[in-house]
C-alpha angles and dihedrals in degrees: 000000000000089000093054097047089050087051094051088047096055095037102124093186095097125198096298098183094051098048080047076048102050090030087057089042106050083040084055099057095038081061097043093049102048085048097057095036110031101088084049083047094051093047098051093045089044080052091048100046082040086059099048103044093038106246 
């Protein structure tokens, strides 16, 4: 029992699907996000720039 506990302790495999999990999903709202917010976004920044240089 003790052996086994040890050997889970100093397994350095990790959880590999859950980090494939977290890594898709976070991939997946990135996406989902810029999608919905990226024209705002442009337009915000094109009205910023506009305002500094004077345009």
């Amino acid at each position: 029992m003790i052996e086994t506990l040890r050997r889970r302790l100093t397994d350095d495999r990790g959880d590999v699907p859950g980090w494939v999990l977290i890594t898709l999903m976070t991939a997946g709202l990135v996406i989902l996000i810029w999608g919905l917010a990226g024209p705002a976004l442009s337009g915000v920044f094109d009205q910023a720039i506009g305002r500094v240089t004077g345009f």
